[in-house]
Each structure stands twice: as structure tokens, then as C-alpha cells.
N, C-alpha and C positions, 0 to 999 in steps of 0.2 A: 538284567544285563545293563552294566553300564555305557553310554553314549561315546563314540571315537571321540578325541580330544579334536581341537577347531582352535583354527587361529583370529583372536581378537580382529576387529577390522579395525581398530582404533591404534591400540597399542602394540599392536601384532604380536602379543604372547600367547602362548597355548593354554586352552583352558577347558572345563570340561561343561557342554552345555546341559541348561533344569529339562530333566526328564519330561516334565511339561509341556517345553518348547520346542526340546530335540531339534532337527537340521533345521528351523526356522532362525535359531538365536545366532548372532552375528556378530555380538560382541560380549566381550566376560561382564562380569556382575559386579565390577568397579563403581562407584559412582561416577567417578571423571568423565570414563568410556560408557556408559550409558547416558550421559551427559551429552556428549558430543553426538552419540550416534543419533538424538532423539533430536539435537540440532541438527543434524544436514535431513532428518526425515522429512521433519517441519520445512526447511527452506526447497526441499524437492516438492513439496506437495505446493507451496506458495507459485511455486515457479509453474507448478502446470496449473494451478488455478489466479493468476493474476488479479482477478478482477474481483473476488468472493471478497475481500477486506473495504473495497471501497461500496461494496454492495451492503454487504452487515453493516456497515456504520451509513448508509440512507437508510436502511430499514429500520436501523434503531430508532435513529431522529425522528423519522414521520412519525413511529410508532408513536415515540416521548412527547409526538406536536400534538398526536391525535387524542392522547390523554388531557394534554393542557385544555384542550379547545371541549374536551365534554367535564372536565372537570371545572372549569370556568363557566357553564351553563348548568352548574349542580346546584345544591342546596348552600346558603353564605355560611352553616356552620362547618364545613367542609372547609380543610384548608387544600389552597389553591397550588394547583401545577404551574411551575414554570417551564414555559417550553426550551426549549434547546437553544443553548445561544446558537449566535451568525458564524459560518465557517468564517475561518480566517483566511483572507483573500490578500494578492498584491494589491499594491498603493494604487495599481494602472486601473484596477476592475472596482475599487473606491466607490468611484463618479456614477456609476450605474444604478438603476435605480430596484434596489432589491427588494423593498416593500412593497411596491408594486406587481414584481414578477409574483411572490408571494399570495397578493389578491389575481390574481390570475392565475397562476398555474398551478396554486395549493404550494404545500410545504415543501413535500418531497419535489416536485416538479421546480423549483427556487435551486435547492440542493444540487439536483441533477442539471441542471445551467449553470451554477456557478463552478461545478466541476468540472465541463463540458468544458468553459470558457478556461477555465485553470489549464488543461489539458492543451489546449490549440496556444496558451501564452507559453508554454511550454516549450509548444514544440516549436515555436516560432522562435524564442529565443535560442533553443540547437540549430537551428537552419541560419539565422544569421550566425553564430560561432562559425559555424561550417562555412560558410561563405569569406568570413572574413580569415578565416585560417587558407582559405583555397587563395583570395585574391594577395596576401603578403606571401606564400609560396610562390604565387604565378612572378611577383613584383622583383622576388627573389633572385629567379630564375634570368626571366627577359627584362628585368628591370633596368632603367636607364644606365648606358656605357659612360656618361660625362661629358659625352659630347655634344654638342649643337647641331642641330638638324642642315 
């Protein structure tokens, strides 16, 4: 027996879904519309998981440190690991001294500060926009009549 017809969630035409997937499948067998649906799956699953992408890329890096640093203590006919270049930081967080957090906190522990600190430059730059957007609306509003006091 064949499956009721189901309307694309993409393209909204009728179509008839694979016997396989039956009432699971939610869009026709287009490339475009399996395209797209497989786009907003991916951006649903980002959206509840935030934080798994900046996670995977510290684990990779330490991973890639932790090779360099036992492949640099191997045998000299081995050829050598380079570890993972420097995250790319603003000009402000430059001055700081990362080589050192580095002999201190290990690799991953470097990463996860310079991120940390990324994150608060961040959000400090949206607080001052929001500030300066509040105080030319405030200036707008009650802002001087022309007159002299």
C-alpha cells in the first residue's frame, strides 16, 4: 500500500513520501528542498547547542598541541609537528602576554582565556553601542531648547 500524499515543507507541493521513511519524511526528494530542509535542521540543532563549535575547535587545537609537543620529544628522523597557529585576536588583546599564559596554563587553558577575554571585549563593545544609542535618544528627547539657562 502506498503512503497518503504530504505536502513539501519547502516548496509546499504534494508528493508522495519513500516507503522507508513514511510520516517521518517532510519534504519531497528535490535536491533544492532537501537542501534547504537539511539547512534550517543544522541551524536548529546550532541554535540549541551554541556552544559545541567553539568547544570542537579547543579540543582539536590542544589535541594538534599535544601531538606537536610528544612529536617534538620523538626520534630526529620523525618529521616534526607544528602546533596550531595563535587564535586571531583584536589589536586591544595584542599587548597581552600569551606566551606566558601558554607556560602556565598549558595550550588549551591559553585558548580558553583568549576566548573568555574575546567574549567580555565583546560584550563590552554591545553595552557601550547600547549606551550611546540610549544617551543620543535621551539628548533627542530632552535635549537642549536653545535657550539660556
Amino acid at each position: 500500500m502506498l503512503p497518503k500524499k504530504k505536502k513539501c515543507t519547502e516548496c509546499r507541493k504534494k508528493f508522495r513520501p519513500d516507503p522507508r521513511i513514511k510520516d517521518r519524511q517532510v519534504a519531497c526528494g528535490k535536491a533544492d528542498c532537501q537542501r534547504k530542509r537539511r539547512a534550517k535542521t543544522q541551524a536548529n540543532w546550532r541554535k540549541r547547542n551554541p556552544s559545541y563549535q567553539a568547544s570542537y575547535r579547543l579540543t582539536k587545537r590542544a589535541a594538534a598541541a599535544t601531538a606537536a609537543e610528544k612529536k617534538g620529544n620523538g626520534r630526529a628522523d620523525e618529521d616534526p609537528v607544528d602546533p596550531p597557529p595563535p587564535l586571531r585576536l583584536p589589536p586591544a588583546l595584542a599587548t597581552f602576554p600569551w606566551d606566558f599564559a601558554k607556560e602556565e596554563l598549558g595550550f588549551a587553558g591559553a585558548d580558553l582565556l583568549s576566548l573568555l577575554t574575546l567574549v567580555m571585549v565583546r560584550l563590552v563593545r554591545e553595552v557601550k553601542d547600547e549606551i550611546l544609542a540610549e544617551s543620543a535618544l535621551f539628548m533627542q528627547v530632552y535635549g537642549p531648547t536653545g535657550r539660556d539657562p
